[in-house]
Legacy VTK file of the C-alpha trace (Angstrom):
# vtk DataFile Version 3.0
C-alpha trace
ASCII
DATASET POLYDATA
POINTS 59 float
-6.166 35.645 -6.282
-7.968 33.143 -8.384
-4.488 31.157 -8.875
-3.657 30.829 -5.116
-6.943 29.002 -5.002
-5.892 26.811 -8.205
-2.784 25.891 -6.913
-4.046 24.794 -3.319
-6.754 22.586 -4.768
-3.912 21.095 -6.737
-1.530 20.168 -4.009
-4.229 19.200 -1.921
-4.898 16.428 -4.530
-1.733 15.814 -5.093
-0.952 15.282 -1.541
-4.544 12.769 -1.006
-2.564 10.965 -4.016
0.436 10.855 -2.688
-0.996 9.940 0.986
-3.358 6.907 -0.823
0.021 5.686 -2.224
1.145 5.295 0.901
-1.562 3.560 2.639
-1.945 1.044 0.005
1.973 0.670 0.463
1.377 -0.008 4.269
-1.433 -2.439 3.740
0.850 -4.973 1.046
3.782 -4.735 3.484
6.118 -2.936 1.653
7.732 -1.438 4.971
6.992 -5.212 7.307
11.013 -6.224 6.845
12.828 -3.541 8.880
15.560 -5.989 10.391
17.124 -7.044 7.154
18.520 -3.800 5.613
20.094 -3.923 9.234
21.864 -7.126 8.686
22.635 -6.388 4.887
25.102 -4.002 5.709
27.028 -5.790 8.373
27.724 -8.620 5.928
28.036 -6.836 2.917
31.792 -6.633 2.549
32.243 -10.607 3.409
29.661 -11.212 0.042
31.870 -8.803 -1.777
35.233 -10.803 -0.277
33.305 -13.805 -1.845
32.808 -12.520 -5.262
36.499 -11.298 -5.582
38.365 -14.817 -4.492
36.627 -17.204 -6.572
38.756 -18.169 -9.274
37.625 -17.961 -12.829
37.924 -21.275 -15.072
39.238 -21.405 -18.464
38.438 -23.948 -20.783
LINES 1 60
59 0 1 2 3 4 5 6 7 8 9 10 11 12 13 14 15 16 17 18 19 20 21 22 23 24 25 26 27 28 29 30 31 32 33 34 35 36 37 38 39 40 41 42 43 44 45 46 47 48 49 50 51 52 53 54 55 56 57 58
């Protein structure tokens, strides 16, 4: 019975850890830009279009 009660203290810290990581994640703006992963993938194939047709130069 003793271990049920070590391994809910445990994930109860590990879930406040995992919980602070996220706060402090909030508070620098990791998750502010939400409208360009949008955007990203509309225009990824023209980028990729881009990349293929420019020639290469030899010297």
């Amino acid at each position: 019975m003793s271990v049920i009660y070590l391994l809910i203290s445990i994930s109860i810290i590990v879930a406040i850890g995992f919980f602070i990581a996220f706060i402090r994640a909030v508070k620098s703006g990791q998750y502010e830009d939400d409208y360009t992963p949008s955007v990203r993938m509309l225009f990824d194939d023209e980028l990729k279009k881009d990349d293929k047709e420019t020639p290469i130069q030899t010297k």
